[in-house]
C-alpha positions in Angstrom: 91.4 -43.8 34.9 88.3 -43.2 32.4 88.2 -47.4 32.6 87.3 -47.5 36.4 84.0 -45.6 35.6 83.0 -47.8 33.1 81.4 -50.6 33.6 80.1 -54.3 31.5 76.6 -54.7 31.3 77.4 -58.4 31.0 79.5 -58.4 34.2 76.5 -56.9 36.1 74.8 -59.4 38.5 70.7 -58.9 38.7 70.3 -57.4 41.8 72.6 -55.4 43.9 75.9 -54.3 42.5 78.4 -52.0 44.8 81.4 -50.2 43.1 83.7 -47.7 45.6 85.9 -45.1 43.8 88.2 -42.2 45.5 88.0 -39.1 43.2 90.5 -36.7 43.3 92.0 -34.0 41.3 93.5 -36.1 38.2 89.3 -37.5 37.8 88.6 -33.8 37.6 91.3 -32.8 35.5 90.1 -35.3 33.2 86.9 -33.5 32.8 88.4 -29.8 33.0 87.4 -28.9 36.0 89.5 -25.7 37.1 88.3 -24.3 40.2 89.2 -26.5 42.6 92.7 -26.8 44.6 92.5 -30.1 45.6 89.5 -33.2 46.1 89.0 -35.8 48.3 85.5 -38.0 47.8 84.5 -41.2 48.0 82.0 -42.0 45.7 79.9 -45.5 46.0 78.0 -46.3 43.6 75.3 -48.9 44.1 73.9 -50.7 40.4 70.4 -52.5 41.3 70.0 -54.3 38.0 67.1 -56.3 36.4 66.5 -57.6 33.0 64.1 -54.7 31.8 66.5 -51.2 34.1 69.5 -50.7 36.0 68.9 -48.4 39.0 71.7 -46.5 39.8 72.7 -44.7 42.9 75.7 -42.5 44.0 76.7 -41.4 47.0 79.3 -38.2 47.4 81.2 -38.2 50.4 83.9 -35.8 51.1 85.9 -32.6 50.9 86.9 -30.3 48.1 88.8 -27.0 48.4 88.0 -24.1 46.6 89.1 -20.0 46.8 86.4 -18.2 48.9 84.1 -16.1 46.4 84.4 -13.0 49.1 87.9 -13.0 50.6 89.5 -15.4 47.8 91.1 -17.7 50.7 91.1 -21.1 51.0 87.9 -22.7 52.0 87.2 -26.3 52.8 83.0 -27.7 51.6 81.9 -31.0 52.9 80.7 -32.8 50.4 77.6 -35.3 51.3 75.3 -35.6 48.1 72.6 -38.2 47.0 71.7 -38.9 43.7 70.0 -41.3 41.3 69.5 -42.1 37.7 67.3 -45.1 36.1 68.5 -46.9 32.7 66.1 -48.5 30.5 67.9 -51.8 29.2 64.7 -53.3 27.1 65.0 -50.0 24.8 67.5 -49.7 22.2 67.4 -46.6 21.6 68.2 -45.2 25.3 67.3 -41.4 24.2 66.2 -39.9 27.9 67.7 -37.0 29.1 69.9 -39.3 31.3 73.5 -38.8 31.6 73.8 -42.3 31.6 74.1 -43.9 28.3 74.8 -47.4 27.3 78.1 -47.7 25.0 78.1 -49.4 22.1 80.0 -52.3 23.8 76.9 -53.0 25.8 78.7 -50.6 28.8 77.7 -48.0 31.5 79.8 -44.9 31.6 79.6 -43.4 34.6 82.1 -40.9 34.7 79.9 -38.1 33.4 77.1 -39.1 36.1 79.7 -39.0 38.6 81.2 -35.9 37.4 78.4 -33.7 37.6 76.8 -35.2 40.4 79.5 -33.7 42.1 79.8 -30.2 40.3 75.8 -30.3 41.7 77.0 -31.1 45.0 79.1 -27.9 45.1 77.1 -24.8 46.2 77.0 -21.6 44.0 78.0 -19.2 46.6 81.7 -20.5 48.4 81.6 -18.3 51.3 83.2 -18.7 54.5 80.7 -18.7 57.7 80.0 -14.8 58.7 83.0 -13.3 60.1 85.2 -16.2 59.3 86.7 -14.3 55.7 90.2 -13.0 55.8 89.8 -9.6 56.5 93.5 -9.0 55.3 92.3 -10.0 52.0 89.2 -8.1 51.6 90.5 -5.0 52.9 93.3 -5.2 49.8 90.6 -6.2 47.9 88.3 -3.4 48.5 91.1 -0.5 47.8 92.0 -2.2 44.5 87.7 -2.4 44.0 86.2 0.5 41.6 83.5 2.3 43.3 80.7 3.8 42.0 80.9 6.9 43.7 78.8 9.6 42.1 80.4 12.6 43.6 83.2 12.1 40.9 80.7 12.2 37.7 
């Protein structure tokens, strides 16, 4: 799996490159990444390469599934992220803050690009739309929930 994510230098035409991967949970697993049930994106990655950079854009199309932070229920997010990353090819020592990094096989791994461009994708709060929780679950939730109830003290 980790060799579909990496990619020859060498093998790279200058100019437009297009590579099309599905992602789902084993790519995660992979990475430990936990928190999801299940994945389904399509990332395309597009390489524009010259002799001095590589340009490299991803594209996150999708859906991922992931326990509601209120109600803990299923909830479905719709992935569709943009990102980009530049890699300097004339300098040896690539030592950006880039997640890209040249292997020392003269190889891109994009597997850790790809893999955080998606945790970024993923938004801090997972909250159903208002009034769209499980109310079953949140009423069991708030008996079992300590209150601060100052009448007690």
């Amino acid at each position: 799996m980790k060799t579909d994510f990496i990619i020859s230098i060498a093998k790279l035409k200058e100019g437009k490159n297009l590579f099309k991967t599905k992602l789902d949970k084993k790519f995660f697993t992979n990475h430990e990444f936990n928190e999801a049930k299940s994945f389904n994106i399509d990332a395309i990655t597009e390489i524009y390469c010259s002799s001095l950079f590589c340009n490299i854009k991803l594209s996150l199309k999708g859906v991922i599934n992931v326990l509601c932070d209120v109600c803990c229920d299923d909830l479905e997010i719709i992935i569709d992220s943009n990102f980009s990353d530049k890699i300097n090819l004339s300098s040896e020592n690539n030592k950006d803050l880039s997640s890209l990094k040249i292997t020392n096989n003269n190889e891109i791994d994009l597997s850790t690009f790809i893999y955080e461009s998606c945790l970024l994708s993923i938004p801090m709060k997972k909250t159903h739309k208002l009034n769209e929780c499980n109310k079953t679950n949140i009423d069991i939730l708030d008996e079992y929930l300590l209150h601060n109830d100052e009448s007690d003290i």
